[in-house]
C-alpha positions as CSV (number, residue, x, y, z in Angstrom):
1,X,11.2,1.3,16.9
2,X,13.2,3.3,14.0
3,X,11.3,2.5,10.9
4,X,7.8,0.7,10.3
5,X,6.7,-1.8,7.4
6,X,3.9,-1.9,5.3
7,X,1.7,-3.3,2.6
8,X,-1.6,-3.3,1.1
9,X,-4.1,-6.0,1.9
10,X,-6.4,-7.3,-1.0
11,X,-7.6,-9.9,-2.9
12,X,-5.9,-9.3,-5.8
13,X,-2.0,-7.3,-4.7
14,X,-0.3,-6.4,-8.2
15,X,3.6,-7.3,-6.9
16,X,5.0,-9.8,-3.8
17,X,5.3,-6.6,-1.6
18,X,2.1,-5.2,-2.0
19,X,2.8,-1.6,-2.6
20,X,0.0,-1.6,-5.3
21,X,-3.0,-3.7,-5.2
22,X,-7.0,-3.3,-6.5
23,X,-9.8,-2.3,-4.5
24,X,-13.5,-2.3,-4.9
25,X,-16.2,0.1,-4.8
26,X,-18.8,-0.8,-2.2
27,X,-21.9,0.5,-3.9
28,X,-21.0,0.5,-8.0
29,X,-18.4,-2.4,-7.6
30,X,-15.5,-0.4,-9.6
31,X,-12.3,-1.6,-9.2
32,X,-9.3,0.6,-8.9
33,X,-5.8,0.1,-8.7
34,X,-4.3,2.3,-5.7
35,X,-0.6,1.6,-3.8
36,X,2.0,3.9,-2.4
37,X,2.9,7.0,-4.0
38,X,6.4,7.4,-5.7
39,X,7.7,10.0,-2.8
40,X,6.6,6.8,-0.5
41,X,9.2,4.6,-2.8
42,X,11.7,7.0,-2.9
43,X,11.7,7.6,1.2
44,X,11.6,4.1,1.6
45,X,14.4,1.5,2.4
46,X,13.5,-1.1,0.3
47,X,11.6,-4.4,1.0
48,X,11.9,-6.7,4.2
49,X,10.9,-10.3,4.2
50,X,9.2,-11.3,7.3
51,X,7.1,-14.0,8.2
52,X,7.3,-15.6,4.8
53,X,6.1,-11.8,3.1
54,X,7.4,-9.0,1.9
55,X,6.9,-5.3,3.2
56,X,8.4,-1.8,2.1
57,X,10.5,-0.6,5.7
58,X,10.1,3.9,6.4
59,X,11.4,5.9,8.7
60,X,8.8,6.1,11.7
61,X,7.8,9.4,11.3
62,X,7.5,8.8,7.6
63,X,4.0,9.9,6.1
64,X,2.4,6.7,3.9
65,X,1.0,8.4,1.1
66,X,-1.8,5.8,-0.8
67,X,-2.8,7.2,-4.3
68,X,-4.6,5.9,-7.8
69,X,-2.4,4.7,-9.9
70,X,-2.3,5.7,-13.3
71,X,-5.7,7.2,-15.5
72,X,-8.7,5.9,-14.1
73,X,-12.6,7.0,-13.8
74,X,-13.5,7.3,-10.5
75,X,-17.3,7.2,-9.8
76,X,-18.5,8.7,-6.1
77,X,-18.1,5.7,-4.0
78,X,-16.7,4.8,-1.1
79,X,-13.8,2.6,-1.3
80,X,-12.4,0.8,1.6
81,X,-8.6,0.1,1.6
82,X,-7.1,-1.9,4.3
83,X,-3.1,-1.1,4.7
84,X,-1.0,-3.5,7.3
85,X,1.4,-2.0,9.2
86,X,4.3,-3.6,11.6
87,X,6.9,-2.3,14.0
88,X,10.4,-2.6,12.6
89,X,13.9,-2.4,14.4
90,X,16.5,-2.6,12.2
């Protein structure tokens, strides 16, 4: 395998390939908006359609860096973030 795809899982993603998307605080119910960080969209190789969805294709060895995206106020929480990730041979 020479790259790997991935998106982010939520209810509500923020674009078809899910490199940004809103998650929610378990204990004060905050919402944030988080995706992939822009050296993640500058390593990448673009978006892939498989299986009827879009994903953003890396290098294997590729780090996938998730971050907040823009200003935000983040209360102590914990904030679970679910991330799908596939095999890819181009």
């Amino acid at each position: 395998i020479k790259e790997y795809g991935a998106r982010g899982v939520a209810n509500t993603t923020l674009d078809a390939a899910g490199s940004a998307w809103k998650i929610t605080g378990k204990n004060s119910g905050t919402i944030l908006t988080v995706g992939f960080s822009n050296n993640n969209m500058s390593r990448g190789h673009g978006a892939q359609m498989w299986n009827g969805r879009s994903w953003f294709t890396f290098d294997t060895n590729a780090p996938l860096d998730i971050v907040t995206i823009g200003a935000q106020n983040i209360p102590p929480d914990t904030y679970p973030i679910t991330v799908d990730v596939v095999g890819y041979q181009p």
